[in-house]
N, C-alpha and C positions, 0 to 999 in steps of 0.2 A: 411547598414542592418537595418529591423527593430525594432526599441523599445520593448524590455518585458514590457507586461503590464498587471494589475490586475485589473478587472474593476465593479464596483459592480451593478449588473445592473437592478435590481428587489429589493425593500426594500419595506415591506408593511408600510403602514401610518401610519394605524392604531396598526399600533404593538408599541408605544410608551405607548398608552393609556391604553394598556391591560398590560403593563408590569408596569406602574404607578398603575393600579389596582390591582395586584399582590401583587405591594408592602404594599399594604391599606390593603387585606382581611385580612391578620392574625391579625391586631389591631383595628380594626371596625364592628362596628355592618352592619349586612346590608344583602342585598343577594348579590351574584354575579353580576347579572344584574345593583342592584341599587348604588355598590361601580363600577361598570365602569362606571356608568352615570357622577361618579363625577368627572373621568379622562377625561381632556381637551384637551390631547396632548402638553399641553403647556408649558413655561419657568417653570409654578409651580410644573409640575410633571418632568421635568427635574433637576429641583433642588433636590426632593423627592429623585430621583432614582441617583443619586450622593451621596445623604446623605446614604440611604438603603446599598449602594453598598462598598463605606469608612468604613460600618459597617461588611463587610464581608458577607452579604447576596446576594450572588448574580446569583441566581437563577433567581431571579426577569426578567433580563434579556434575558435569556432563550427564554423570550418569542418573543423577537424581532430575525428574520432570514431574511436573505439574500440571494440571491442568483449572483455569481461571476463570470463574463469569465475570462479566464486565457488565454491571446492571445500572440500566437506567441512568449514562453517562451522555457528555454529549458525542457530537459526529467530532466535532474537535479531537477530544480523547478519541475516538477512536481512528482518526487520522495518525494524530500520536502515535499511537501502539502498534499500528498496523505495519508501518516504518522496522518496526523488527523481520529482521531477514529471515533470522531462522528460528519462527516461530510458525504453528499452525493456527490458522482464525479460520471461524464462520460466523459472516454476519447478518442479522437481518436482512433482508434486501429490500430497499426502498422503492425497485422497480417493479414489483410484483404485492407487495404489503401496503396496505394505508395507513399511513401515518398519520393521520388529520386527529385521532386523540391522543398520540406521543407524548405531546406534553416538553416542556423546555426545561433547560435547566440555568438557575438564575445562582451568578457571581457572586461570590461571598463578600459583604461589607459595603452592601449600596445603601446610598442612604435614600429617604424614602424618595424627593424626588428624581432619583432618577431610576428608583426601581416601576415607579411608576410610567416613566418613558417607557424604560426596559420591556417590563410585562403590554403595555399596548402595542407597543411595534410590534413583540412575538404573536401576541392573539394574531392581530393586522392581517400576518405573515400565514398563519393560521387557517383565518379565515377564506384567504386568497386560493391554497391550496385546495381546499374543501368546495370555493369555487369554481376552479377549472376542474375539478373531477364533475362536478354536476352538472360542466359545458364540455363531457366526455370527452375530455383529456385524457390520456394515459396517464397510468401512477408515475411509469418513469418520465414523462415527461411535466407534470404538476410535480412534481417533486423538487424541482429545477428553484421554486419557490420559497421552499423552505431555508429557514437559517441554520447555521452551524452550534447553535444550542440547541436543536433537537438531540430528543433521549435516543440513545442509540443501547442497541443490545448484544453480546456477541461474545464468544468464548475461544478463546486461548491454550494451546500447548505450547510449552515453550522447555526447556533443559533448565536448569540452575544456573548453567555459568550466563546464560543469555540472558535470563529473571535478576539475576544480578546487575548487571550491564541496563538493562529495561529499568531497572529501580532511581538507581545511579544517575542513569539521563533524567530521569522524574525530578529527584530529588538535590540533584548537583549541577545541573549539564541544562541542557533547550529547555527541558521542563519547569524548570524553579522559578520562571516569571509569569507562569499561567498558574493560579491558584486551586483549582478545579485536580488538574496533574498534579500538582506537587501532593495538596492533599490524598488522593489514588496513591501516588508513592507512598506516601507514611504509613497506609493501610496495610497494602502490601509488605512493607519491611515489617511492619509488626508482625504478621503471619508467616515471615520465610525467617526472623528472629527466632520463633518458636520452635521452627526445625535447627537452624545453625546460628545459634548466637555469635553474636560478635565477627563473623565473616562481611557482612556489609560495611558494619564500621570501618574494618580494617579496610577495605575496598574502597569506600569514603575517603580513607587517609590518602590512597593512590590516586585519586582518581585526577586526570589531568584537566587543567582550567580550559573552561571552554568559550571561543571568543564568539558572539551572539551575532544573530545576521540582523542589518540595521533593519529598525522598524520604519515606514514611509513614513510621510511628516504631512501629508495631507491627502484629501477627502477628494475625488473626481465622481462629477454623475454618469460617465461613462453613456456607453449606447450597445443598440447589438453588435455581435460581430462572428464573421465566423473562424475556426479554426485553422490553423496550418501546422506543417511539419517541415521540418530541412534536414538535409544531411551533412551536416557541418564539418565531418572527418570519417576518414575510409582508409582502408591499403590500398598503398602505391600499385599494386597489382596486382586487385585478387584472384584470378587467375593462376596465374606463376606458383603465388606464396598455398594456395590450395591444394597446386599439383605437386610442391616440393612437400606439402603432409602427407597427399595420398603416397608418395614416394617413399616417405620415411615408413610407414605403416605396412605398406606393400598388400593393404587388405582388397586395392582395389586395381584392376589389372586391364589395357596396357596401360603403364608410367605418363606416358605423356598429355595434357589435359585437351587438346581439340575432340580426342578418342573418348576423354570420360565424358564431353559433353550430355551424350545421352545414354547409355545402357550403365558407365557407370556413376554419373552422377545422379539417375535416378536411383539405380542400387544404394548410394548412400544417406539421399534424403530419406528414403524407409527403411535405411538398416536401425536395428536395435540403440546402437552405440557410433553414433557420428562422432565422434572425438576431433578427426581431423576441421570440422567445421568452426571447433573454439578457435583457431588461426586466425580467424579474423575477426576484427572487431570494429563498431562501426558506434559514432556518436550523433546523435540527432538533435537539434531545436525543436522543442513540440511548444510551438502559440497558439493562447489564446484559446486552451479548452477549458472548460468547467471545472469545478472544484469538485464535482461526482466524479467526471472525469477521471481525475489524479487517481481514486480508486483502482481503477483498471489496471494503469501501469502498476501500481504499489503492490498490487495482488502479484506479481509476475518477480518472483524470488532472483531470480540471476541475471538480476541487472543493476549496473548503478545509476541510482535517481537521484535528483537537485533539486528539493520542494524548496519555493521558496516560504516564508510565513503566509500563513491564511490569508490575512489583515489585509496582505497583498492587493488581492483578489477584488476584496470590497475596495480599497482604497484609487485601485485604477476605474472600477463603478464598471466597466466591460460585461457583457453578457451573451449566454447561449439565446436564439428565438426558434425553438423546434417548429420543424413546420405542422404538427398537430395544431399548434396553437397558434399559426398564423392563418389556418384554415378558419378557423374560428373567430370572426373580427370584435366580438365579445370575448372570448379569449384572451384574444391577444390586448384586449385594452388592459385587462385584469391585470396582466403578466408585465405588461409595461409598466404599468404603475406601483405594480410590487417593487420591482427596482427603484424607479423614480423615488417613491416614499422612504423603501431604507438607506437610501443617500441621504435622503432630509436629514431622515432621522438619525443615522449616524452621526453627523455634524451637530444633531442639538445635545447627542452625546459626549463629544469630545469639548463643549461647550460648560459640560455638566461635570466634567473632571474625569469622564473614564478613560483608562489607561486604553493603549493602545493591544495588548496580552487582552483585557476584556472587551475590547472593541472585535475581536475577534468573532465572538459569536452573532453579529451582528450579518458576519457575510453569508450570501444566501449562498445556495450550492449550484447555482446556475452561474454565480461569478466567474468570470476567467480566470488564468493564470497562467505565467509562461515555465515551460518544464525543460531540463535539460536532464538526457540519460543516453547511457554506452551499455551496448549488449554485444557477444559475440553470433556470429551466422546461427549457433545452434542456437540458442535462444530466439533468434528472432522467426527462424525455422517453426518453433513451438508457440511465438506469440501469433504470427500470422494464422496457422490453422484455428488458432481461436478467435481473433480480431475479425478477421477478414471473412467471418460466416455472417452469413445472412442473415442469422438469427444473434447475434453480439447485438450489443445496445447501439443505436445506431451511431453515436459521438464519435462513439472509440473506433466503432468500424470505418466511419470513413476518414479518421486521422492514420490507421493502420494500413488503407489503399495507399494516402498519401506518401507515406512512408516506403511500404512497397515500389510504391512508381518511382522513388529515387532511387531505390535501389536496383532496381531493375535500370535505369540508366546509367546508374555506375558500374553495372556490371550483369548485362544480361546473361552471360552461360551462365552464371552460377544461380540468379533471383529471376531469368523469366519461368522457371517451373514451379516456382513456391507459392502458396497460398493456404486457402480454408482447406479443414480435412479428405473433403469430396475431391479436390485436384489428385489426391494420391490414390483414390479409387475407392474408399470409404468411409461414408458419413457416421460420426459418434452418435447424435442426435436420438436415434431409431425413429420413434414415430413422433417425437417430435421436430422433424426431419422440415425443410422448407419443399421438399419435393423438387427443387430445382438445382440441381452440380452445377457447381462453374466444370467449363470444359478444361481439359489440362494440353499442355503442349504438349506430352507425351503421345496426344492423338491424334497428332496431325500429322 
């Protein structure tokens, strides 16, 4: 099988010298222009920017980005990775692409038999997939099939100080018990080594211990089931605490909020810069969706997410049953038993000595898992109009009505106008358009 590998494959040059400049303007006279003239790129701003950086400023390097193939790794790593906040990905998509010759990626140090379990479970899994597309399943829905050793593909922009940070957790932090990551890490340092020696290391020296989320201690065959969402925390009043932003701001007029209910609280759902919206912030329980799933939320950068371990997932044995494949009662035997089986077989691997970090790959991406994450109004403003279309995958969309419907009873002036794009009067889509608008309160 092939090698996981991280490969950095764009680095600007001149990003050494702008971030050696960086480190000069706040202690020199000069303009802009003229303290970069005095950055050479060279040993002597390499040394600067090690001294700058030991001193905890390290911004500086910010300024230096990358950009990274992640080739032929699993969905694992790329769970992994994707977890970085402030980085850019694009990845394959499994809802629209066949996977059925991906191909898996097999854990370092098996011995034969349980690479032999290993590689027939994955074919198994394989083959199962390849079977519900040929009982015309959806990709995105036969995908639900597949384990979390499938090769996954996908590329990365990320800053220095955040590639740092990314390494670190690889190679010190969550990452150092999955074999698969740590190795990715070492690759990686060795190629951001070649631009700034010895800055990881140092970084290594700091870097603070990290206490590990327990791994489950046994195996359930689980059943279908379907998703929910709660709203586990809100403001006391959102309301009040809304109309004391628009108050402070005075961008929106008259002050008191019965009056913004509609001419200015539509104004501010489609102004440019809702700022006053970050005011609130709201946390949710999300049970019991998929392990594709998690993707959706993890894509959506300003908010805070609680994954728990994969292993999770498979160890509850929980699962999505889309109703493509319970149309199909051939289908749906397949789909069944693809679970059923990797429960078996799970168990004859933990039987076989594999670690619980390699048991990971085992879980398919239809498993469930329970999520817990905090967004403020504008965010959720920005998840809705994507979740809540017609055209989102359907998991996510109807965990995101769910969602919505809480919120809209904790607080209808502010959530009964919010939704898909089309609520605000235009659909992003164009002609890939569903042709049907939800209707908006504003037109009643």
């Amino acid at each position: 099988m092939k090698q996981s590998k991280a490969i950095i494959i764009n680095k600007n040059p001149e990003a050494l010298r702008t971030a050696a400049g960086s480190a000069r303007i706040s202690t020199q006279q000069g303009t802009a222009m003229e303290i970069y003239a005095r950055s050479l790129g060279d040993a002597k701003d390499l040394n600067l920017m090690n001294k700058v950086l030991s001193s905890g400023h390290k911004s500086v390097i910010e300024h230096q980005t990358v950009n990274i193939a992640f080739n032929d790794v699993s969905v694992l790593v790329e769970q992994f990775v994707i977890e970085c906040r402030l980085a850019s990905f694009t990845v394959k998509s499994r809802r629209y692409v066949d996977f059925g010759a991906a191909g898996w990626v097999r854990p370092e140090g098996l011995t034969d038999g349980q690479l032999a379990l290993y590689d027939a479970t994955m074919a198994a899994r394989f083959e199962d997939y390849r079977r519900l597309l040929e009982l015309r399943v959806p990709k995105e829905d036969a995908r639900f099939v597949l384990p979390y050793c499938l090769r996954s593909n996908f590329f990365m922009t990320v800053n220095a100080r955040e590639l740092i940070s990314l390494i670190c957790a690889m190679l010190y932090g969550r990452g150092k018990d999955f074999v698969e990551v740590a190795a990715l890490g070492r690759q990686l340092k060795a190629q951001f080594d070649a631009m700034y020696p010895g800055v990881i290391d140092a970084e290594a020296a700091r870097y603070p211990a990290y206490e590990p989320v327990p791994m489950p201690t046994g195996l359930d065959a689980g059943a279908a089931r379907e998703g929910d969402a709660e709203l586990i925390d809100a403001p006391r009043d959102a309301e009040d605490l809304l109309g004391l932003a628009l108050e402070f701001t005075g961008r929106f007029a008259p002050k008191t909020f019965p009056d913004v209910r509609r001419e200015n609280l539509r104004a501010m759902l489609t102004d440019a810069r809702p700022r006053e919206l970050e005011a609130l912030s709201y946390t949710f329980r999300i049970r019991r969706v998929s392990l594709a799933c998690v993707t959706h939320f993890t894509r959506h950068r300003m908010i805070s997410l609680l994954v728990p371990p994969v292993v999770r997932g498979l160890a509850d044995g929980d699962y999505v049953l889309p109703e493509t494949v319970k149309a199909v009662p051939e289908a749906e035997a397949v789909y069944r038993r693809a679970f059923e089986d990797q429960s078996r077989a799970a168990r004859e691997a933990v039987a076989l000595g594999f670690s619980m970090e390699a048991l990971s790959y085992f879980a398919l991406s239809g498993h469930e898992i329970d999520l817990m994450l905090t967004m403020n109004a504008r965010e959720i403003v920005h998840f809705m109009k994507l979740r809540t279309c017609r055209r989102a995958q359907w998991e996510i969309r109807g965990v995101a009505w769910r969602m919505l419907d809480a919120l809209r009873e904790s607080c209808p002036e502010i959530y009964g106008g919010i939704g898909p794009s089309c609520v605000y009067g235009r659909c992003p889509e164009g002609r890939m358009s569903c042709g049907k608008p939800y209707k908006s309160i504003w037109e009643e």
